[in-house]
C-alpha positions as CSV (number, residue, x, y, z in Angstrom):
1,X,85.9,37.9,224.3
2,X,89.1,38.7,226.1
3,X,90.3,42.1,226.3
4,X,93.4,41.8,223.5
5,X,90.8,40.4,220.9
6,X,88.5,43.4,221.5
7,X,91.1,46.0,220.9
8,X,92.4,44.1,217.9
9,X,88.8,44.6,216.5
10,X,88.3,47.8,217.4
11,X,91.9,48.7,215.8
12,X,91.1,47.2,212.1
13,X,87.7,48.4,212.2
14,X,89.3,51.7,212.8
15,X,92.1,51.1,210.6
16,X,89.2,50.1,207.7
17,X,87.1,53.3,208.4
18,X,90.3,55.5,208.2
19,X,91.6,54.0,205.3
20,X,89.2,51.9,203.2
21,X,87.3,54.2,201.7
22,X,90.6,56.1,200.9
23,X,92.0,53.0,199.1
24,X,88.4,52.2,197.3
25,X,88.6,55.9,196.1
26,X,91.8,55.1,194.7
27,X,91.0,52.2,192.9
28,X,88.4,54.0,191.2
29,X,90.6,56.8,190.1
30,X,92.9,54.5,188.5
31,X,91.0,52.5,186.7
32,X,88.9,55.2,185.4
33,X,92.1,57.8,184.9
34,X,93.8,54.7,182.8
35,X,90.9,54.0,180.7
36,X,90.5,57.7,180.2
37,X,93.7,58.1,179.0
38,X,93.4,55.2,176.5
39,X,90.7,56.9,175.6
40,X,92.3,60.2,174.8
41,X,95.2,58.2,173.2
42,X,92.4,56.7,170.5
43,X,90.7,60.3,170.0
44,X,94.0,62.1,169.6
45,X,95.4,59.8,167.5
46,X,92.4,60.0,165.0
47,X,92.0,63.8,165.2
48,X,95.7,63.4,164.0
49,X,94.9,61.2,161.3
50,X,91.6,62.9,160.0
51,X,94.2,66.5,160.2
52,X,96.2,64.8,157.2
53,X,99.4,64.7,159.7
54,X,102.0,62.6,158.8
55,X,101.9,59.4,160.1
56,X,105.3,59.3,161.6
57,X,104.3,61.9,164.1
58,X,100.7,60.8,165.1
59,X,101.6,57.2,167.7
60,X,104.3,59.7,169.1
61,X,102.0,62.0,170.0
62,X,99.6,59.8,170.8
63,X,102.2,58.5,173.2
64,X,103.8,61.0,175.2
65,X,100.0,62.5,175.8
66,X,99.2,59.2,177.2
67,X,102.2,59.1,179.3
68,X,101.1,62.1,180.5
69,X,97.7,61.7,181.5
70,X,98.8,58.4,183.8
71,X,101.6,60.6,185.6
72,X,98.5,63.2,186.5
73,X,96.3,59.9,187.7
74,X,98.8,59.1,189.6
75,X,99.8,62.3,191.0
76,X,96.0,62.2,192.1
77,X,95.8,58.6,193.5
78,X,98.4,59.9,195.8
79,X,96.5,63.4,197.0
80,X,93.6,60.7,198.0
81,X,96.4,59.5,200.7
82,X,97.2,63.2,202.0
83,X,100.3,62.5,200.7
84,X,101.8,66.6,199.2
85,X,102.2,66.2,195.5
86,X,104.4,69.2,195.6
87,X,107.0,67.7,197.9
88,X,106.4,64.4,196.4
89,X,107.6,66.3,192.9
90,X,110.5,68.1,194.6
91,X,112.0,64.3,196.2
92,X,111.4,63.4,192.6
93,X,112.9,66.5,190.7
94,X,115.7,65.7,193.0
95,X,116.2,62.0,192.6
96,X,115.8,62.8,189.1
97,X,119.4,62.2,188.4
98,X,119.9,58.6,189.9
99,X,116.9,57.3,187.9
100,X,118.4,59.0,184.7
101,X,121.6,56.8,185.4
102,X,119.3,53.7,185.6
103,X,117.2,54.2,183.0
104,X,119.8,55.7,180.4
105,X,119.2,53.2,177.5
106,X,115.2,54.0,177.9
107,X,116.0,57.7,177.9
108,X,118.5,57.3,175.0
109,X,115.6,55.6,173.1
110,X,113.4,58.4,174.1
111,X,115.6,61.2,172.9
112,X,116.7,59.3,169.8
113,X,112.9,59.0,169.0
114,X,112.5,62.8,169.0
115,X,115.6,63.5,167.3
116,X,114.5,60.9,164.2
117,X,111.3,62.9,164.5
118,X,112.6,66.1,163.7
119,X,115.3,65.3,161.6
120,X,112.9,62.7,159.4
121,X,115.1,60.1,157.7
122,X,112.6,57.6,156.9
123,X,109.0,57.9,156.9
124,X,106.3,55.3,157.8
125,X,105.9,53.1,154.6
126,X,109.6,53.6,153.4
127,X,111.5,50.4,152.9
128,X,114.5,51.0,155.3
129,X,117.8,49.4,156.3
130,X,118.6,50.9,160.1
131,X,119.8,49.2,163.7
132,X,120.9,45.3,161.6
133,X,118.1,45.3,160.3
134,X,115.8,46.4,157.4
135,X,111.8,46.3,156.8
136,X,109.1,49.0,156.0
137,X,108.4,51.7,158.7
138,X,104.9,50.6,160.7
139,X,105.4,53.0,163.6
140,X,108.1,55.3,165.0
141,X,107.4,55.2,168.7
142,X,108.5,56.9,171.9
143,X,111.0,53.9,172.5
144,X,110.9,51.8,169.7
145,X,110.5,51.5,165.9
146,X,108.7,49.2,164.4
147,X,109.5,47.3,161.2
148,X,107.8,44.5,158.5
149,X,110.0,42.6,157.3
150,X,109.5,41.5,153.6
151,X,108.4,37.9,154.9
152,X,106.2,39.6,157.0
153,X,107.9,39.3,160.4
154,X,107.7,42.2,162.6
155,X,110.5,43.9,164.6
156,X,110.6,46.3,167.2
157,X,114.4,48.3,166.8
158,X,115.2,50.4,169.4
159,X,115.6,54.1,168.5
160,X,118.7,54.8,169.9
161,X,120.5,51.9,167.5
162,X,118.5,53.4,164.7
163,X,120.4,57.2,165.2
164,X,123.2,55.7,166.0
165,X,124.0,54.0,163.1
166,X,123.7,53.9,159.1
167,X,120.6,54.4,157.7
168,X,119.6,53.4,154.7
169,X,116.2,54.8,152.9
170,X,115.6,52.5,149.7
171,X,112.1,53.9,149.5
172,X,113.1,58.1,149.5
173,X,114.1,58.4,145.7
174,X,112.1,57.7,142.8
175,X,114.5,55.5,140.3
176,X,116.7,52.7,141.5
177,X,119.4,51.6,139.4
178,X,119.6,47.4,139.0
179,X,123.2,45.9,138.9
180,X,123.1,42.9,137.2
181,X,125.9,40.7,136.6
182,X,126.1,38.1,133.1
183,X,128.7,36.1,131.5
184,X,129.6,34.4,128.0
185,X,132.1,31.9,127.2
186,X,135.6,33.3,126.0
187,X,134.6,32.0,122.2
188,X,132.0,34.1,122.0
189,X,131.6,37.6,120.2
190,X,131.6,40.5,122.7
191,X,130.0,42.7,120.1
192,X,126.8,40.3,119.8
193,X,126.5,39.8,123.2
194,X,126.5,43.7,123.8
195,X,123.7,44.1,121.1
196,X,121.2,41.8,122.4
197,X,121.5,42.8,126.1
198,X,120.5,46.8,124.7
199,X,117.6,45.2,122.6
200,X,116.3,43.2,126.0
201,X,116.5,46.9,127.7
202,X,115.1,48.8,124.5
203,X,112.4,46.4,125.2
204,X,111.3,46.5,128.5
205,X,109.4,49.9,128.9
206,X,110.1,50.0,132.9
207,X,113.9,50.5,132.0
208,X,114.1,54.3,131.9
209,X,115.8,56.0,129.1
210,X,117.3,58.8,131.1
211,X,119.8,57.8,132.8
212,X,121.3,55.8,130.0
213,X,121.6,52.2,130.6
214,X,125.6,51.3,131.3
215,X,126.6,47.7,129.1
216,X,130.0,47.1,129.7
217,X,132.7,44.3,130.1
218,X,133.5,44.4,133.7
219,X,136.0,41.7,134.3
220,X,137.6,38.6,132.5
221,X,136.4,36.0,134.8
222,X,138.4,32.5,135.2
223,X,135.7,30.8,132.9
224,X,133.9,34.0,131.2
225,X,133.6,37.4,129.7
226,X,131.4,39.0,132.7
227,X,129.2,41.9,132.2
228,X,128.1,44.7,134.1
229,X,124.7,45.5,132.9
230,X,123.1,48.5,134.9
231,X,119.7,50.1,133.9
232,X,117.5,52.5,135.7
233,X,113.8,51.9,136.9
234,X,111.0,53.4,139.4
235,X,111.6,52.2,142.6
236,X,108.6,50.5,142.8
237,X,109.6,48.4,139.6
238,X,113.2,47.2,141.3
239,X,112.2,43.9,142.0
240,X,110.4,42.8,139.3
241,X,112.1,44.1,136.7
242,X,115.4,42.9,138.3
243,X,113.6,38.9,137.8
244,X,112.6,39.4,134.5
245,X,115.4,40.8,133.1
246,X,118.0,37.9,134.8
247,X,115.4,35.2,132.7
248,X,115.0,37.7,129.5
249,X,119.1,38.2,129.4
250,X,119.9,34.5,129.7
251,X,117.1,33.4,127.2
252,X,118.0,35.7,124.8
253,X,122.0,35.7,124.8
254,X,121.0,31.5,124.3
255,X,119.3,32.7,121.4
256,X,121.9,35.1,119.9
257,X,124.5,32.3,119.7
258,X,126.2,32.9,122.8
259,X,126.5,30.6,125.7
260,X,126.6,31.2,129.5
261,X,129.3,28.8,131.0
262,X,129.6,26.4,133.6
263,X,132.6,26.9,136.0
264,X,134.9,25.1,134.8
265,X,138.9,24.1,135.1
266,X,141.1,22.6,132.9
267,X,143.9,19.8,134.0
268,X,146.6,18.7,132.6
269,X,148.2,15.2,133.3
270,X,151.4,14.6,133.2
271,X,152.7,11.1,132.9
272,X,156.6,10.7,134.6
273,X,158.2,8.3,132.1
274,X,159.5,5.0,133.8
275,X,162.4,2.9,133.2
276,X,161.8,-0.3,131.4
C-alpha cells in the first residue's frame, strides 16, 4: 500500500471517529424530537378537547406547539455539531427580515389565522361563504382553513384570502328567511292566488309565525303575475322546507284554479297586400 492510500485511510477513519458518532447522535435526536413532538401535538390536542375548548382554537394550538418543539430539536441537532445556538439565533434574528420578504404570503396566512382567531367570525361546523368559496368549517389552521363542501369535496383556503375578503356566516343566526319566487297567468285572480299560498304556509309548522310571512305581487312579468313569497324558518330547516314548499305552492295554486305559465310570445303576421 503506497504512501497516498495510507493517508487517505487514516484521514476518513479520522474524519469517521470525529464526526460519525456526532452525525449518528443527530439522527437520533431528530427522529426522536419529531416523533415527540407529534406526540405532544396528539396529547395537547385531546387535553384541549376533553377541557370543553372550542374547537376552532384546539389544531391551532396544537400547531404552533408543534412548530415549536421542532425549532428546539433543531436548535439541539445543531449544539451536537458545536455549532453556538446563541449566535446561530442572532444571524437568524438578523436575517429575520429578508426571510419575512420571501415568505410574506405564509406570514400573512399566519397572522390572518390569529386575527380570525380572536376576532371569531365563523366557528368550526358553521356553513360559511369566505376566500370564493363556501363549505362547513373542519379546521381553522396556522396557514390554512379548511372547508366541506356540501358534495363533500374538501378545500384548504388560505387564511389571508379568508380576512381579506367578505365573509359570509349562514350558520351564526337561528331563523333564515326563504325567497321564493311564483307566477300565475295574467287571467287569473290575484286574490285566490294570494289565499292559497298563506294556507300552504299556515300549514307547514316549520314556517315561523313571528316574523310574519311577506305575500306580495312583486313584478308583472312578460308572461305572468310573479310573486314574492318570503317566510321565515330555523336555519336548520332552510333547505328542506325551501323544496317542499316550491312542490306544495305549485300543486296547490293547480288546484285553486290558477295556472303557472309557460313563457310564451305572441306574433302577429302581417300579410303586404299584392297587386293583382
Amino acid at each position: 500500500m503506497d504512501a497516498t492510500t495510507q493517508n487517505l485511510i487514516e484521514s476518513v477513519v479520522s474524519l469517521v471517529s470525529a464526526w460519525g458518532l456526532k452525525v449518528l447522535g443527530a439522527l437520533v435526536v431528530l427522529i426522536v424530537g419529531r416523533w415527540a413532538a407529534g406526540w405532544v401535538r396528539k396529547t395537547v390536542r385531546q387535553s384541549l378537547e376533553r377541557s370543553n375548548l372550542d374547537a376552532t382554537l384546539i389544531p391551532f394550538i396544537a400547531g404552533i406547539v408543534y412548530y415549536l418543539l421542532l425549532t428546539v430539536v433543531l436548535i439541539a441537532v445543531l449544539g451536537l455539531f458545536g455549532i453556538q445556538t446563541t449566535s446561530l439565533i442572532a444571524v437568524l434574528g438578523a436575517a429575520g427580515l429578508a426571510v419575512g420578504l420571501a415568505l410574506q404570503g405564509t406570514l400573512s396566512n399566519f397572522a390572518a389565522g390569529v386575527m380570525l382567531l380572536i376576532f371569531r367570525p365563523f366557528r368550526v361546523g358553521d356553513y360559511v361563504e369566505a376566500g370564493g368559496t363556501a363549505g362547513s368549517v373542519v379546521e381553522v389552521g396556522i396557514f390554512t382553513t379548511v372547508l366541506n363542501t356540501p358534495d363533500n369535496v374538501r378545500i384548504l383556503v388560505p387564511n389571508s384570502a379568508i380576512y381579506g375578503d367578505v365573509v359570509k356566516n349562514y350558520s351564526t343566526n337561528d331563523t333564515r328567511r326563504n325567497d321564493l319566487s311564483v307566477g300565475i297567468a295574467y287571467g287569473d285572480d290575484i286574490g285566490t292566488a294570494v289565499e292559497v299560498i298563506r294556507k300552504v304556509l299556515a300549514g307547514d309548522e316549520r314556517v315561523l309565525s313571528d316574523p310574519a310571512p311577506v305575500i306580495a305581487v312583486g313584478g308583472l312579468g312578460d308572461s305572468s303575475v310573479d310573486f314574492v313569497v318570503r317566510p321565515w324558518c330555523r336555519k336548520e330547516d332552510y333547505w328542506t322546507l325551501r323544496f317542499d314548499l316550491t312542490r306544495k305552492l305549485k300543486e296547490e295554486l293547480e288546484a285553486g284554479g290558477c295556472s303557472i305559465p309557460f313563457p310564451q310570445r305572441d306574433v302577429h303576421v302581417i300579410r303586404e297586400a299584392t297587386d293583382g
